[in-house]
N, CA, C and O atoms as CSV, one atom per row, in Angstrom:
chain,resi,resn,atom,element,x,y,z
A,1,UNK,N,N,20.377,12.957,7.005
A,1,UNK,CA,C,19.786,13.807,5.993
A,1,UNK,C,C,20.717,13.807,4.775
A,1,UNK,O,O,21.944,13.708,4.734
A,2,UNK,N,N,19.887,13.933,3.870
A,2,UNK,CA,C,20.676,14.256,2.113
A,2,UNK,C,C,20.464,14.866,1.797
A,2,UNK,O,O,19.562,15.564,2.260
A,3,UNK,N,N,21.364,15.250,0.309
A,3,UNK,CA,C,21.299,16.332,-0.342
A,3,UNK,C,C,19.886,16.773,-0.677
A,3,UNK,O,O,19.582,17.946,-0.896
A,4,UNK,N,N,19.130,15.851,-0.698
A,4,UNK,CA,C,17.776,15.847,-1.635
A,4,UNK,C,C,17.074,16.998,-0.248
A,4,UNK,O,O,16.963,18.223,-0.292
A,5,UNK,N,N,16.639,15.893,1.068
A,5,UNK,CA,C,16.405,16.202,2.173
A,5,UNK,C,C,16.554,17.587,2.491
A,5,UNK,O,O,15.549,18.293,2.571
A,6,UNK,N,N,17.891,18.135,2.714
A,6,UNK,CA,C,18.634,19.194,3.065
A,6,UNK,C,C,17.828,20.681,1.893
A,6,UNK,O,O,17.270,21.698,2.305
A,7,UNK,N,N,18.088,20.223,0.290
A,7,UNK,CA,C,17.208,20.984,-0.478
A,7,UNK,C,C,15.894,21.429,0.061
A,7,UNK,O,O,15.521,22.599,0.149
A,8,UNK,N,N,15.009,20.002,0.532
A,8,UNK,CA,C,13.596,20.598,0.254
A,8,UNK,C,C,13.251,21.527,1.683
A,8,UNK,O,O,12.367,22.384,1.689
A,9,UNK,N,N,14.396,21.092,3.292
A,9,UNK,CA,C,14.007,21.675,4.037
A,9,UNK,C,C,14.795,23.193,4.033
A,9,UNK,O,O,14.463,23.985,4.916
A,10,UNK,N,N,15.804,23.588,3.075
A,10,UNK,CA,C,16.084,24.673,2.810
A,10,UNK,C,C,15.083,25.532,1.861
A,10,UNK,O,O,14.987,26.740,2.074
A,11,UNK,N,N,14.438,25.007,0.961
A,11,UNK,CA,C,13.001,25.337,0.232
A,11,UNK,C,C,12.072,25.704,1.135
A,11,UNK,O,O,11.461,26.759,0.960
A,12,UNK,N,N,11.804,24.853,2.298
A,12,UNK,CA,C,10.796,25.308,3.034
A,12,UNK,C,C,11.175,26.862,3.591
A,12,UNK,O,O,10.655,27.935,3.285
A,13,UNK,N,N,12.305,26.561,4.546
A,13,UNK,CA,C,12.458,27.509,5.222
A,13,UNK,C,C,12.980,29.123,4.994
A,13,UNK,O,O,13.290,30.089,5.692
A,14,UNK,N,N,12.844,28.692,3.254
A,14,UNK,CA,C,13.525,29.824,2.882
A,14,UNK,C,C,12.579,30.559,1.684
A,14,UNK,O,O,12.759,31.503,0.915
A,15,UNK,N,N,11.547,29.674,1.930
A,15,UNK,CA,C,10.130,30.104,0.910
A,15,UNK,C,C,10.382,30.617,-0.614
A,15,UNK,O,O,9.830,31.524,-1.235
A,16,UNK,N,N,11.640,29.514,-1.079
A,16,UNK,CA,C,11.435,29.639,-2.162
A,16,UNK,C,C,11.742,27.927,-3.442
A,16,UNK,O,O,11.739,26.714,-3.233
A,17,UNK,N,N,11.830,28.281,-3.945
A,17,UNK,CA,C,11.245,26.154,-4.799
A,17,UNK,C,C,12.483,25.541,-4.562
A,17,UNK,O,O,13.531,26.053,-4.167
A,18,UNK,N,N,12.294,24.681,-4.777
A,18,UNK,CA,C,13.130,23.378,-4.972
A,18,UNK,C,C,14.581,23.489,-5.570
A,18,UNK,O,O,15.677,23.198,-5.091
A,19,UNK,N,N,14.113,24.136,-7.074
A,19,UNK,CA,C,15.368,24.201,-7.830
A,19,UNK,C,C,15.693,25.516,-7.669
A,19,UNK,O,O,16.190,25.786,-8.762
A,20,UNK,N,N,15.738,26.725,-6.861
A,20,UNK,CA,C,16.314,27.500,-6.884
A,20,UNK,C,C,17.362,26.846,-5.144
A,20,UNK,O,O,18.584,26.992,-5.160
A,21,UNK,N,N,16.924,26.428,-4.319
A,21,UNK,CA,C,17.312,26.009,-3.308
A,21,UNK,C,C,18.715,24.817,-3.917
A,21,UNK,O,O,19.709,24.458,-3.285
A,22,UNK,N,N,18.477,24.605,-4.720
A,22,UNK,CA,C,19.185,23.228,-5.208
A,22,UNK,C,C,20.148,24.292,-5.794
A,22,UNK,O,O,21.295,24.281,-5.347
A,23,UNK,N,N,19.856,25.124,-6.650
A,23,UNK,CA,C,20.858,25.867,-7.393
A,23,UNK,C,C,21.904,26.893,-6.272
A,23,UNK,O,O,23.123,27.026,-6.384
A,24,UNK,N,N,21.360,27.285,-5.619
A,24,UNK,CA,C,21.868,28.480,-4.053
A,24,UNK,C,C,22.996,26.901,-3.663
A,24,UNK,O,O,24.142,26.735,-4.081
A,25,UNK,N,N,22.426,26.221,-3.023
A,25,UNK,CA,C,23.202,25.246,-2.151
A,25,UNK,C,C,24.636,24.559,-2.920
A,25,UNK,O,O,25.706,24.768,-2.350
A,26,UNK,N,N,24.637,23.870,-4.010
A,26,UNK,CA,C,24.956,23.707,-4.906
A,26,UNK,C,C,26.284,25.015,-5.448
A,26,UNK,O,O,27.507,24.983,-5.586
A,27,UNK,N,N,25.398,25.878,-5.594
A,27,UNK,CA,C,26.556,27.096,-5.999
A,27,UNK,C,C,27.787,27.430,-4.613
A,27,UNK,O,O,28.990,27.631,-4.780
A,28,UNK,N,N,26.957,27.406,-3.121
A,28,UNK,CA,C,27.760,27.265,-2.016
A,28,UNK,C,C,28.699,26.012,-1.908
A,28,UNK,O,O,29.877,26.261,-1.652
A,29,UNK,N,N,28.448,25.101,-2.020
A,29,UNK,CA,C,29.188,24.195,-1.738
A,29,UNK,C,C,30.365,23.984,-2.951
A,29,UNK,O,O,31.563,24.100,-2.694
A,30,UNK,N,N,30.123,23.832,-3.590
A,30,UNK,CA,C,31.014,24.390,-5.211
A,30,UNK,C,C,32.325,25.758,-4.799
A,30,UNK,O,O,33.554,25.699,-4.757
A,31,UNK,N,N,31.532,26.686,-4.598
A,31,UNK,CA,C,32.423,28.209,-3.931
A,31,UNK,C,C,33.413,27.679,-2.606
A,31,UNK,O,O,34.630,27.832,-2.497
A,32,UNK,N,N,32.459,27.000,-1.637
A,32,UNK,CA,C,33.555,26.397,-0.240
A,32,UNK,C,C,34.509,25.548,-1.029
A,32,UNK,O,O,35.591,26.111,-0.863
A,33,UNK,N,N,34.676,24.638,-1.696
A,33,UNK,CA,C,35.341,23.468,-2.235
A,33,UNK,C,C,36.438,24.195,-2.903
A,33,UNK,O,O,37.565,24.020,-2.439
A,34,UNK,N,N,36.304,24.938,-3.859
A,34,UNK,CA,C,37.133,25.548,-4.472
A,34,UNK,C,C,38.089,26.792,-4.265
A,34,UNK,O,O,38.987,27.274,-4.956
A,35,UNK,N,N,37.307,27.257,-2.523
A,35,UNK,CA,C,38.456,28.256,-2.070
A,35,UNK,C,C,39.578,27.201,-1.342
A,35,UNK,O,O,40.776,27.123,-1.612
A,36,UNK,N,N,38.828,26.427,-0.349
A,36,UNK,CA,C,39.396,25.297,0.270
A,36,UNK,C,C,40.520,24.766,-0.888
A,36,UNK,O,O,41.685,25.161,-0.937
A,37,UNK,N,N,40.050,24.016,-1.588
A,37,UNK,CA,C,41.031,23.599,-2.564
A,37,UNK,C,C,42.618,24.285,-3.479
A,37,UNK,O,O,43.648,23.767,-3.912
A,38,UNK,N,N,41.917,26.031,-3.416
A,38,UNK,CA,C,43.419,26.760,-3.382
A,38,UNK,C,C,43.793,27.505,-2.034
A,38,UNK,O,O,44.284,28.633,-1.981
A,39,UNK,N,N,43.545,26.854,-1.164
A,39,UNK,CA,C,44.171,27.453,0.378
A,39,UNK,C,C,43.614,27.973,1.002
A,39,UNK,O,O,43.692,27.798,2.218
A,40,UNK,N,N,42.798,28.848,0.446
A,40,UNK,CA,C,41.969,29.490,1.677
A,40,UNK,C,C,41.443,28.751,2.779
A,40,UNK,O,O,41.416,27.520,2.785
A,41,UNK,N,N,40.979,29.546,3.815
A,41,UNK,CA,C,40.155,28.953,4.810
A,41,UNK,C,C,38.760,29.836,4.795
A,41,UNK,O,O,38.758,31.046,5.020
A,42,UNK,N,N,37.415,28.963,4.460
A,42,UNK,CA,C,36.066,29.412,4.578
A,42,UNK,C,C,35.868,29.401,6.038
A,42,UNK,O,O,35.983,28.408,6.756
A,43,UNK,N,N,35.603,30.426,6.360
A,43,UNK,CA,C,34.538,30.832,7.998
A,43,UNK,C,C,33.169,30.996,8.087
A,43,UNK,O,O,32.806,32.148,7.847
A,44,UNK,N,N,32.202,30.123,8.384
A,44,UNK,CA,C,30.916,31.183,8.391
A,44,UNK,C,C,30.538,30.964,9.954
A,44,UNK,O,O,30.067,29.995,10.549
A,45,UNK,N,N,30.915,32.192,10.354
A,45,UNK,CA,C,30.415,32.657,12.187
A,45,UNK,C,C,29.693,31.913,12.497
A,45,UNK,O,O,28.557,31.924,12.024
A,46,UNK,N,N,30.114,30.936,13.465
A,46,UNK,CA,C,28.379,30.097,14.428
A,46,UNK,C,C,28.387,28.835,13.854
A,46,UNK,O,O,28.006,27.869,14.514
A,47,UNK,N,N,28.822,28.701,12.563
A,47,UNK,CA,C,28.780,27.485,11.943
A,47,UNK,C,C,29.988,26.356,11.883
A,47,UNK,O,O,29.832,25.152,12.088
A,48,UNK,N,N,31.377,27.103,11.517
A,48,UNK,CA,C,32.772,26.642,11.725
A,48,UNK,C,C,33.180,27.226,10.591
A,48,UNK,O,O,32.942,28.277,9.997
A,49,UNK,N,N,34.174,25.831,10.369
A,49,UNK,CA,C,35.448,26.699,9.173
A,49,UNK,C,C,36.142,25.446,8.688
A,49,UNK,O,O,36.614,24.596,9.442
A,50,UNK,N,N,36.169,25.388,7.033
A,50,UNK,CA,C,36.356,24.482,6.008
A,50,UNK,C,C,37.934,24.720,6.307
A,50,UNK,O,O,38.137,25.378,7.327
A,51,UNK,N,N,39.113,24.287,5.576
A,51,UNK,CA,C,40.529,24.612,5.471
A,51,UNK,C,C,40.982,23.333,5.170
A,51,UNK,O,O,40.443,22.265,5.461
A,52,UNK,N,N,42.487,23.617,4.285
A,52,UNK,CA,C,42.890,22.370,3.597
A,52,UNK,C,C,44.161,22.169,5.282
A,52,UNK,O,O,44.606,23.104,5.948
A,53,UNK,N,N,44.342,21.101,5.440
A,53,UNK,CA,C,45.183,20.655,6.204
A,53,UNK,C,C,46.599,19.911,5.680
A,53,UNK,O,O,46.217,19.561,4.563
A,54,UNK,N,N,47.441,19.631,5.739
A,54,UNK,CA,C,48.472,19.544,5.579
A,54,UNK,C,C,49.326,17.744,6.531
A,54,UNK,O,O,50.004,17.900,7.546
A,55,UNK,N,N,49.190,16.915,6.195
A,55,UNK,CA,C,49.417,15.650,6.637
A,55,UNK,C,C,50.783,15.303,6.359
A,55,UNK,O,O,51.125,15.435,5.183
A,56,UNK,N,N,51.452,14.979,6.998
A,56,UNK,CA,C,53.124,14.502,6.938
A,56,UNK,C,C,53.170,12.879,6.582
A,56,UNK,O,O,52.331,12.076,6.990
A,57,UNK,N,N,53.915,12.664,6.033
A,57,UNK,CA,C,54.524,11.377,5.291
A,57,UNK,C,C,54.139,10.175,6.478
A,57,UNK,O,O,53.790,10.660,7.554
A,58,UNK,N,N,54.151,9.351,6.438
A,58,UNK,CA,C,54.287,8.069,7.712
A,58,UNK,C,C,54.182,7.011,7.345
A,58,UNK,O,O,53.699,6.623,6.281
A,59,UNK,N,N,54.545,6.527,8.034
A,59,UNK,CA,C,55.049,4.990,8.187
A,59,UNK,C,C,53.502,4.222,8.196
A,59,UNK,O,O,52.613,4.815,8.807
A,60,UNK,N,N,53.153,2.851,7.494
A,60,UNK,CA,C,51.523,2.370,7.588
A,60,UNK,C,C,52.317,0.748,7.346
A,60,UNK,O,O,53.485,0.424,7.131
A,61,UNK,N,N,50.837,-0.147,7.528
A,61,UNK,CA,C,51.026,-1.379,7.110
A,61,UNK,C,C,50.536,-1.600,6.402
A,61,UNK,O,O,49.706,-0.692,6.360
A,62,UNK,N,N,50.189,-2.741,5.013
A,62,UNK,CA,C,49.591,-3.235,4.166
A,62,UNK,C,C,48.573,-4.151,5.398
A,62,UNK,O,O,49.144,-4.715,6.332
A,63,UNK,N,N,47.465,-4.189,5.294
A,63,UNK,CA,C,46.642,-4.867,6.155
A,63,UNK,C,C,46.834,-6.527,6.194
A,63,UNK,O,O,46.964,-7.282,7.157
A,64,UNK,N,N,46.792,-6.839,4.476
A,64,UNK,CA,C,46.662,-7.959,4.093
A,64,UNK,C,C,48.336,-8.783,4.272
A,64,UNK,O,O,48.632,-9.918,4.646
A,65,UNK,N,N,49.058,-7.785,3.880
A,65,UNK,CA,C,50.421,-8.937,4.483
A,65,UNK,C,C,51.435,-7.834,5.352
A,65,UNK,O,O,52.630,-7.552,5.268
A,66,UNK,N,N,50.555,-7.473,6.035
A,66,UNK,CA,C,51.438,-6.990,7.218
A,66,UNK,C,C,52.648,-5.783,6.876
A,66,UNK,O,O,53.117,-5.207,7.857
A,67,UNK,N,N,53.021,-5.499,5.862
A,67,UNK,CA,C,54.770,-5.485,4.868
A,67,UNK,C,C,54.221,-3.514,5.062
A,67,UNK,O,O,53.324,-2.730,4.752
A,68,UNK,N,N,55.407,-3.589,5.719
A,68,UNK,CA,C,55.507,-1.802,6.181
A,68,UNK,C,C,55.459,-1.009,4.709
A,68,UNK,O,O,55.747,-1.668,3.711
A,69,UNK,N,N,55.158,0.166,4.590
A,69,UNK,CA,C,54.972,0.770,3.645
A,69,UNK,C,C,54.999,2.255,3.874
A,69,UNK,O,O,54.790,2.519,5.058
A,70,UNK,N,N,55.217,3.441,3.014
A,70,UNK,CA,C,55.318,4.339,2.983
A,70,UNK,C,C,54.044,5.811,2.719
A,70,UNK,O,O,54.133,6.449,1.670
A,71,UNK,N,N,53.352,6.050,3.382
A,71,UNK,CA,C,52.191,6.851,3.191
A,71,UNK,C,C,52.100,8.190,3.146
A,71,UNK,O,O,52.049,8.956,4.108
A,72,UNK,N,N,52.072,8.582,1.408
A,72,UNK,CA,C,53.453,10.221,0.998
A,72,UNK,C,C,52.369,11.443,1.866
A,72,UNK,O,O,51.152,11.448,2.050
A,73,UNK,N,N,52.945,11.953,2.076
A,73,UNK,CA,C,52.455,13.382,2.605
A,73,UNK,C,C,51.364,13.878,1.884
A,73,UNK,O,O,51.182,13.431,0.751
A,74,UNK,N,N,50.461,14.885,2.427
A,74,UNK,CA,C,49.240,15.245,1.580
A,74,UNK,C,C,48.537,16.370,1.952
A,74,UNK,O,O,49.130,16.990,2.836
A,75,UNK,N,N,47.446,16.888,1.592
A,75,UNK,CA,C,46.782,17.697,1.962
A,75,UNK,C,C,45.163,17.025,2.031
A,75,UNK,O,O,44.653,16.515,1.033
A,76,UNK,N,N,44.658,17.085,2.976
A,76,UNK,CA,C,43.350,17.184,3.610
A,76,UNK,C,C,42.305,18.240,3.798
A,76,UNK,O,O,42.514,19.331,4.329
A,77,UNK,N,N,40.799,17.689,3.160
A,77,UNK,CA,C,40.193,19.154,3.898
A,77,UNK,C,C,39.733,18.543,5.266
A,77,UNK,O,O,39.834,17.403,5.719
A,78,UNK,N,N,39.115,19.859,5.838
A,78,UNK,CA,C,38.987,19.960,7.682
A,78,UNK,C,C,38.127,20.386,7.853
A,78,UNK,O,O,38.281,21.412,7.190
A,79,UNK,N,N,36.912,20.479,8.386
A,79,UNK,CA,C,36.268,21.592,9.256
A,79,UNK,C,C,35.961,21.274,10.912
A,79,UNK,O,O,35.991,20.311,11.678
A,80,UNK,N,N,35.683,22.558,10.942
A,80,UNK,CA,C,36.032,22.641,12.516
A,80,UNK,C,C,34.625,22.991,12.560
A,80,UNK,O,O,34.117,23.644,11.649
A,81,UNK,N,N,33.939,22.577,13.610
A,81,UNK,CA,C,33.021,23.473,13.942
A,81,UNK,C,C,32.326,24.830,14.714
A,81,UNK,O,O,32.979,24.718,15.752
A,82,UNK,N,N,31.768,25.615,14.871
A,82,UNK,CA,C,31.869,26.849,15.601
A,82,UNK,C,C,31.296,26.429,16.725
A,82,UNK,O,O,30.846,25.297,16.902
A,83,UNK,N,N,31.297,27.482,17.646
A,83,UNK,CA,C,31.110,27.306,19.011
A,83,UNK,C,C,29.112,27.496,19.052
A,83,UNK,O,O,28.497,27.140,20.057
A,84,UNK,N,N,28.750,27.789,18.440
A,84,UNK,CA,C,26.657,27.664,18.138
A,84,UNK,C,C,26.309,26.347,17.456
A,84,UNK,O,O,25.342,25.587,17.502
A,85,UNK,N,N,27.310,26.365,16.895
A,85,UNK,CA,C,27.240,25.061,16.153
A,85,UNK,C,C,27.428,23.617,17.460
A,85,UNK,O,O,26.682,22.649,17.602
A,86,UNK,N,N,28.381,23.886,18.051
A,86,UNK,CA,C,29.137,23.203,19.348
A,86,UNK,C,C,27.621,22.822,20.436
A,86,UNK,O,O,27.093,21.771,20.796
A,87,UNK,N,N,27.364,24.126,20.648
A,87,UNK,CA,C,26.404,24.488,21.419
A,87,UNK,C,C,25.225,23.373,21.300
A,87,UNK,O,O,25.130,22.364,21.998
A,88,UNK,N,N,24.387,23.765,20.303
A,88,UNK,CA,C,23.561,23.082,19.640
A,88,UNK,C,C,22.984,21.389,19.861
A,88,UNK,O,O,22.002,20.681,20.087
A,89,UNK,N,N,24.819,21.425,19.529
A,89,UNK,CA,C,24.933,19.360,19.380
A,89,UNK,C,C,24.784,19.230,21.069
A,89,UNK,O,O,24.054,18.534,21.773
A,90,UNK,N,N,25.598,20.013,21.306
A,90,UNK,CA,C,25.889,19.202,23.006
A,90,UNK,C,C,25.613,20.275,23.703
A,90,UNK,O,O,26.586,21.021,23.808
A,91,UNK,N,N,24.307,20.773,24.410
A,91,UNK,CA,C,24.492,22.276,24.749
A,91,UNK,C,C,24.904,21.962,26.586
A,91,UNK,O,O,24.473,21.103,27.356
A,92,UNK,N,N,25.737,22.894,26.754
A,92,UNK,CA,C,26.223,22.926,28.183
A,92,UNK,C,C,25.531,22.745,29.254
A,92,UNK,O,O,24.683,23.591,29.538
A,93,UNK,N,N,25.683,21.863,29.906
A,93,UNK,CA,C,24.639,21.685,31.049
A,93,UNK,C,C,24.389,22.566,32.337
A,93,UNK,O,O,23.459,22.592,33.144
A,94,UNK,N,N,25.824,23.433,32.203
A,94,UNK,CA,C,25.487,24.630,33.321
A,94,UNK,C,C,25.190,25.680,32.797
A,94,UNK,O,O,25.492,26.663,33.474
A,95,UNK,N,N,24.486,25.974,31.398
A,95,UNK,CA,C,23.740,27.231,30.986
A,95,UNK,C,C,23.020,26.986,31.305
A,95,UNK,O,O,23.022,25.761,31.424
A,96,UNK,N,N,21.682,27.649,31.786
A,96,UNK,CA,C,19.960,27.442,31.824
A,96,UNK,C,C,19.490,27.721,30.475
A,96,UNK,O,O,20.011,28.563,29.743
A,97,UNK,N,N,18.274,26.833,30.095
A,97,UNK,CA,C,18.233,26.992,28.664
A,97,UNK,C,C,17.713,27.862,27.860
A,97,UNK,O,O,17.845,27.735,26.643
């Protein structure tokens, strides 16, 4: 699914148009990016949790000629997913459904 996709079935299900769905989604993902981006960690219950991660320096190869190289430390975003969310994808085979 895409952005486009994701819009129109959030339009449906949320009984309202296109471009207000585009504008809501859009404004969320914009708001997650930019707490993420100064440190915070976004939670939304059931769903998971955005957060910048923190990667240490290491050692890599150049693919093309092999020749060791240095790969500087960084920050990463992450999400984790929640446990409904978890559920969902792979739901437990010893719950009854």
């Amino acid at each position: 699914m895409n952005k486009a996709e994701l819009i129109h079935t959030v339009a449906e299900k949320a009984s309202v148009t296109k471009k207000q769905a585009d504008a809501v989604l859009t404004a969320a993902i914009d708001s997650i990016m930019e707490a993420v981006s100064e440190g915070d960690k976004v939670t939304l219950v059931g769903f998971g949790s955005f957060e910048a991660r923190s990667r240490k320096e290491r050692e890599g190869r150049n693919p093309k000629t092999n020749e060791k190289m240095i790969i500087p430390a960084t920050k990463v975003p992450a999400f984790s997913a929640g446990k409904l969310f978890k559920d969902k994808v792979a739901p437990d085979k010893n719950t009854p459904a």
